[in-house]
Backbone as CSV, one residue per row, in Angstrom:
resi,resn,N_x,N_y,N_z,CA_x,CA_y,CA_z,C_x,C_y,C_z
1,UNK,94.674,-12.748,17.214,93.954,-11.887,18.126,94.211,-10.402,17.885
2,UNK,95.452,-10.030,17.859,95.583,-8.302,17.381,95.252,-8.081,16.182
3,UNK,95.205,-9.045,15.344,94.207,-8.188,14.061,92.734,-7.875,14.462
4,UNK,91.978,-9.146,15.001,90.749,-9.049,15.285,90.496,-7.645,15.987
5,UNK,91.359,-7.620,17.271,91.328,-6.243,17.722,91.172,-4.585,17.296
6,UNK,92.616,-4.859,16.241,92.813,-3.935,15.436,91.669,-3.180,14.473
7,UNK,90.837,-4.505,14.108,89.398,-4.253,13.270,88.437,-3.564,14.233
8,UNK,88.631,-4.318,14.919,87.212,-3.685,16.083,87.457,-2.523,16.220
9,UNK,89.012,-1.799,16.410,89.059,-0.830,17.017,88.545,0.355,15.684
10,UNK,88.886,-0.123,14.814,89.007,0.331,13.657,87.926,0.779,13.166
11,UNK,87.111,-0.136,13.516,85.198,-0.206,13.207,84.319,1.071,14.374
12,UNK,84.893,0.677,15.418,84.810,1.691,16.367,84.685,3.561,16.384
13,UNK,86.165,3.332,15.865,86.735,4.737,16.011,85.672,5.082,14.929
14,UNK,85.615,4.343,13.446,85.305,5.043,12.357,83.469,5.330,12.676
15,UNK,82.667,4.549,13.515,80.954,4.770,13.886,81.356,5.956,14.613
16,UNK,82.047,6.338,15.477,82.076,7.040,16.335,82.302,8.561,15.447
17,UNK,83.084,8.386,14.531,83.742,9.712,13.887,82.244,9.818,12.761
18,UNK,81.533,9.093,12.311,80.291,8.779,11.593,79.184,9.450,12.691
19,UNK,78.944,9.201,13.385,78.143,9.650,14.829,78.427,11.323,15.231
20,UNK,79.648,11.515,15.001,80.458,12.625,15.027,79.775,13.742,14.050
21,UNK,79.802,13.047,12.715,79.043,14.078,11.376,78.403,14.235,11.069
22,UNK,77.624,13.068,11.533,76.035,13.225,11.279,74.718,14.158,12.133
23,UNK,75.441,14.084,13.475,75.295,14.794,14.671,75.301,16.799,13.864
24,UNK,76.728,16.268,13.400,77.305,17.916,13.780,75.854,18.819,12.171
25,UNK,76.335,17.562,11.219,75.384,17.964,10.023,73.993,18.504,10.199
26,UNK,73.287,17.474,11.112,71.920,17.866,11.250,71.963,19.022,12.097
27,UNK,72.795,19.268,13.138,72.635,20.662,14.100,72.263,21.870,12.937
28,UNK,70.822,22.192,13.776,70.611,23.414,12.928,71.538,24.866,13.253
29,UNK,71.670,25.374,12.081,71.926,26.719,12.153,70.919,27.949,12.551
30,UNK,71.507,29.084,12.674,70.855,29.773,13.009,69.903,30.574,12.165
31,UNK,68.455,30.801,11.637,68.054,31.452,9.979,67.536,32.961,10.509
32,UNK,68.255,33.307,9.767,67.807,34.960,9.911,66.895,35.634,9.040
33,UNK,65.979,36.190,9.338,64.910,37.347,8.644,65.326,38.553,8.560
34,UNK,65.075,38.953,6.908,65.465,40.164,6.616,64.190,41.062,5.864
35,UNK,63.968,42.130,6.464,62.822,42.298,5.773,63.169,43.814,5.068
36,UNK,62.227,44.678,4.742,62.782,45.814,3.656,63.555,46.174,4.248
37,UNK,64.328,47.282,3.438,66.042,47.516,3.788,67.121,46.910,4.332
38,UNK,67.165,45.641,4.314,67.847,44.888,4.770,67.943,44.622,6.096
39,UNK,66.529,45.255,6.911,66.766,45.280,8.471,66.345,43.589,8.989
40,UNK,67.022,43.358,9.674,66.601,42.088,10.475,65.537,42.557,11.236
41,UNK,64.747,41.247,11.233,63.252,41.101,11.598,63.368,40.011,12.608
42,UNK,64.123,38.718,12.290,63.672,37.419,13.234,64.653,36.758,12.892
43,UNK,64.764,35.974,13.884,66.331,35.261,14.283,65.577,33.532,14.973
44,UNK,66.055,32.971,13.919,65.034,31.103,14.876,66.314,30.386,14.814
45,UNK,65.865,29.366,15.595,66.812,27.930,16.083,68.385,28.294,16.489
46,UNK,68.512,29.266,17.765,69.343,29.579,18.317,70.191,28.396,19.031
47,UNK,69.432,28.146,19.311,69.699,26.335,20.918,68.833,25.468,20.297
48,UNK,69.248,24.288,20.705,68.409,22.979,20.557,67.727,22.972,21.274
49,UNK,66.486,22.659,21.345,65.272,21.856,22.581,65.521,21.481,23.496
50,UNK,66.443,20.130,23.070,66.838,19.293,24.329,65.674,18.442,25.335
51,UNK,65.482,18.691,26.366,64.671,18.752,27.619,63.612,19.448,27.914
52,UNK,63.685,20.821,27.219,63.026,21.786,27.729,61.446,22.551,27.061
53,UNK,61.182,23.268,27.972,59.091,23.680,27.266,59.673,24.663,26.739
54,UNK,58.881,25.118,25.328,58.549,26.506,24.637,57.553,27.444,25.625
55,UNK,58.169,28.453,25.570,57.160,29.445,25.749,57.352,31.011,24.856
56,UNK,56.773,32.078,25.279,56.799,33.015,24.962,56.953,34.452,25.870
57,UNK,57.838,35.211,25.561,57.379,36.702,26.291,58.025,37.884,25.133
58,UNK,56.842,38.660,25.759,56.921,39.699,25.054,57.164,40.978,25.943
59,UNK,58.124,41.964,25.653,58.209,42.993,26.230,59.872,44.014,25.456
60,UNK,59.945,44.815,26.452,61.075,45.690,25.921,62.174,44.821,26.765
61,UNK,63.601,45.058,26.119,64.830,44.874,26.270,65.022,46.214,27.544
62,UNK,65.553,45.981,29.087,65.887,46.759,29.702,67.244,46.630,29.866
63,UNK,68.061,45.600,30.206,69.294,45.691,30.220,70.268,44.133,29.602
64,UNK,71.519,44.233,29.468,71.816,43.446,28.490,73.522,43.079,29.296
65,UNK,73.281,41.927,29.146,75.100,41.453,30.037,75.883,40.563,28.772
66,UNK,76.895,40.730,28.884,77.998,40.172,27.690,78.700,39.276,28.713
67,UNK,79.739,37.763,27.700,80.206,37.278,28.695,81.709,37.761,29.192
68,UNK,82.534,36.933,29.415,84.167,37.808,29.333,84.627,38.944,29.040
69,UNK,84.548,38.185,27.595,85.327,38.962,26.638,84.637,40.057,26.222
70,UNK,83.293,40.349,26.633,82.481,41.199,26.241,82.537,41.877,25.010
71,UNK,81.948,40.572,24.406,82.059,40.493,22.555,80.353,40.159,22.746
72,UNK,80.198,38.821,23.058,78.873,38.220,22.978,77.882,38.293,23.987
73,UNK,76.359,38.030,23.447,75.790,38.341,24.932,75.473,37.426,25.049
74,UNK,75.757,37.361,27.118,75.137,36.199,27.615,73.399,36.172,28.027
75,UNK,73.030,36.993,28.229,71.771,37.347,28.675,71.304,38.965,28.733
76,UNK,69.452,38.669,28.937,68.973,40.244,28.709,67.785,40.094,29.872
77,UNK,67.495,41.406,30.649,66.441,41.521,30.731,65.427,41.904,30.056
78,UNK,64.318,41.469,30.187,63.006,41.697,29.866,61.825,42.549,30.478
79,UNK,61.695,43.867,30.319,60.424,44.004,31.055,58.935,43.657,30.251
80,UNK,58.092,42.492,31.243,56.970,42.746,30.029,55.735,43.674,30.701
81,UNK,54.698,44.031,29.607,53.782,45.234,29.754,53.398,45.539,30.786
82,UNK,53.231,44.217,31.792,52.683,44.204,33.553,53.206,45.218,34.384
83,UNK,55.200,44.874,33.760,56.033,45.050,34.828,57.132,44.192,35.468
84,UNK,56.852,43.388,35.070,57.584,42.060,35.513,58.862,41.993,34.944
85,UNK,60.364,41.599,35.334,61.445,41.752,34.724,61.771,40.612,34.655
86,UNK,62.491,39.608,33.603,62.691,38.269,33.951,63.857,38.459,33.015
87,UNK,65.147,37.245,33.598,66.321,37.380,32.759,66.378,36.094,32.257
88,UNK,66.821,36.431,30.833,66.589,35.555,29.790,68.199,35.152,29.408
89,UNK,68.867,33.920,29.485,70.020,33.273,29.017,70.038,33.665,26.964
90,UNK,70.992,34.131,26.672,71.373,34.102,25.273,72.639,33.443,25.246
91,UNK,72.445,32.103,24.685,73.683,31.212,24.792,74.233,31.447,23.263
92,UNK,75.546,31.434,23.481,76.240,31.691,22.096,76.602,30.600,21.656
93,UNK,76.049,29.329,21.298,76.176,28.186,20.584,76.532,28.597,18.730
94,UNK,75.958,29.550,18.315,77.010,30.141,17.131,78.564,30.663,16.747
95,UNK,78.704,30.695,17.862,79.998,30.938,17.804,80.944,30.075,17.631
96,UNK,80.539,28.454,18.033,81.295,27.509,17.285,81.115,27.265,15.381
97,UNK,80.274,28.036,15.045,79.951,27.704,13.461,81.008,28.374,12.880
98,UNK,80.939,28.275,11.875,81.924,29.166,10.848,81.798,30.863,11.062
99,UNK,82.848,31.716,10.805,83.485,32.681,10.835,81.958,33.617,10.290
100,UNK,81.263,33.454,8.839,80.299,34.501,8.451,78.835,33.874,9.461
101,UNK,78.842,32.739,9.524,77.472,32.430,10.505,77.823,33.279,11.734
102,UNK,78.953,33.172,12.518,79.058,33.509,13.875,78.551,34.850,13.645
103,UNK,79.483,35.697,12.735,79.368,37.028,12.561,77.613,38.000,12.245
104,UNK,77.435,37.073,11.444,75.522,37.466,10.774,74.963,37.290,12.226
105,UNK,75.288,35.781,13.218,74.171,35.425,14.168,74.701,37.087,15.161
106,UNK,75.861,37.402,15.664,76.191,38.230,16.564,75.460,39.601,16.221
107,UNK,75.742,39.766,14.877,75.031,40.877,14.883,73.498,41.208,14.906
108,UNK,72.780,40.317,14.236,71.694,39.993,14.457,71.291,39.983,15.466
109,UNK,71.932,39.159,16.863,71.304,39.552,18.486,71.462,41.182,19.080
110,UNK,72.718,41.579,18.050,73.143,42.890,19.281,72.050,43.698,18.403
111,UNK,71.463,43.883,17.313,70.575,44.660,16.809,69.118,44.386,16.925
112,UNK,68.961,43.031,16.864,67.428,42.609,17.848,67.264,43.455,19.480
113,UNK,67.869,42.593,19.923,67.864,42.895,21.152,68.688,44.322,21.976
114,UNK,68.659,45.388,21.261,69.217,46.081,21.789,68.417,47.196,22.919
115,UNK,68.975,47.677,23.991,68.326,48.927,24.842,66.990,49.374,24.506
116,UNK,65.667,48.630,25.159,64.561,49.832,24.604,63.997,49.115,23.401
117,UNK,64.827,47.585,22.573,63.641,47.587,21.789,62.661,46.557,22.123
118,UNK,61.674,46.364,21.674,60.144,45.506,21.452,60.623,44.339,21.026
119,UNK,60.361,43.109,21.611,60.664,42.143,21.042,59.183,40.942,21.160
120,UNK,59.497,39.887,20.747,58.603,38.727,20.687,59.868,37.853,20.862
121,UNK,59.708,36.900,22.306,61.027,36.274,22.078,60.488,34.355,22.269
122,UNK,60.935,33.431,21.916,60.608,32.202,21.585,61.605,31.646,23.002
123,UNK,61.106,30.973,23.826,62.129,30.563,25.013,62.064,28.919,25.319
124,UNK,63.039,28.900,25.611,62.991,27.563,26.097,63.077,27.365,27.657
125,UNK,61.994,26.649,28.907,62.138,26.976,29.691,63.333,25.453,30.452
126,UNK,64.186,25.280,31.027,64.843,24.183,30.983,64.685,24.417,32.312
127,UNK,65.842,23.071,32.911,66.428,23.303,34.533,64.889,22.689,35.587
128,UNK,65.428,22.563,36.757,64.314,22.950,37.820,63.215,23.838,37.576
129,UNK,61.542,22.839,37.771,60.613,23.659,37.279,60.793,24.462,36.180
130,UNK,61.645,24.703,35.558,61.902,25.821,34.358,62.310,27.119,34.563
131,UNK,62.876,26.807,35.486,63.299,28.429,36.051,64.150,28.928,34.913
132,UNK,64.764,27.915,34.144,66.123,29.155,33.222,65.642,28.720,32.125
133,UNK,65.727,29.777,31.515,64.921,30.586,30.347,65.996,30.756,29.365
134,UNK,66.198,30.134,28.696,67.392,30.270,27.207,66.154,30.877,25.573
135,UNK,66.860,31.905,25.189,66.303,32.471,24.363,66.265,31.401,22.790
136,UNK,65.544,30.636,22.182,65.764,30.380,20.500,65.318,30.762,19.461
137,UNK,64.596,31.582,19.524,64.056,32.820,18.832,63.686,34.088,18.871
138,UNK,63.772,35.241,18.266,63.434,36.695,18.594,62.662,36.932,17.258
139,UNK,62.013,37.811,17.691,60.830,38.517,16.608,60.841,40.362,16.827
140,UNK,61.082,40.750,15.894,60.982,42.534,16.514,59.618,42.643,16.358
141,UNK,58.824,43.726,17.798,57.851,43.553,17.743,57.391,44.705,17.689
142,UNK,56.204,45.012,16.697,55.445,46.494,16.131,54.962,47.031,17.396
């Protein structure tokens, strides 16, 4: 009986640690656009889907909140052309990647999205009715 066990457990642990890599493998990264002079242009597959609807807004960056440590940002407002201000979640799910991804994705948001600029942003609307709004793409917008 404790060998039989021993196997099972064995078989177990090892699908589970298999489930584990295959998971972590397919998670997309974050791909960044670079267009002349090396300026970033567009930033895709921030967050996974999950649950939640795509949408879109477009407008200027009015204000911008970091979390803690106030390294990363957690969220931005948006004003779009109407008037309307809506706050948009920027989840830092890059920051578990490796050391040059984290670094390219961070900078990439704080220079997209900074004070005043134009954006095109790709959202995911999740939660109740969709009230929260997680950002997975940005576009700088002409």
């Amino acid at each position: 009986m404790p060998v039989f066990y021993g196997r099972l457990a064995s078989t177990i642990v090892l699908a589970v640690c298999l489930a584990g890599s295959f998971s972590e493998a397919s998670a997309t990264s974050a791909r960044i656009t670079m267009g002349p002079g090396g300026r970033v242009t567009g930033i895709q597959n921030l967050v996974p889907r999950d649950e939640c609807f795509p949408a879109t807004i477009q407008g200027r960056v009015v204000k911008r909140d970091f979390d803690r440590s106030g390294l990363y940002l957690a969220g931005i407002v948006v004003e779009e052309k109407k008037g309307t201000r809506t706050f948009i979640n920027v989840d830092n799910e890059y920051v578990d990647k490796d050391a040059v991804t984290t670094a390219r994705t961070k900078s990439a948001l704080e220079e997209m999205l900074a004070i005043g600029k134009k954006v095109n942003l790709g959202v995911y609307a999740c939660g109740a009715a969709g009230r929260t709004l997680n950002v997975h793409s940005v576009k700088v917008a002409r």
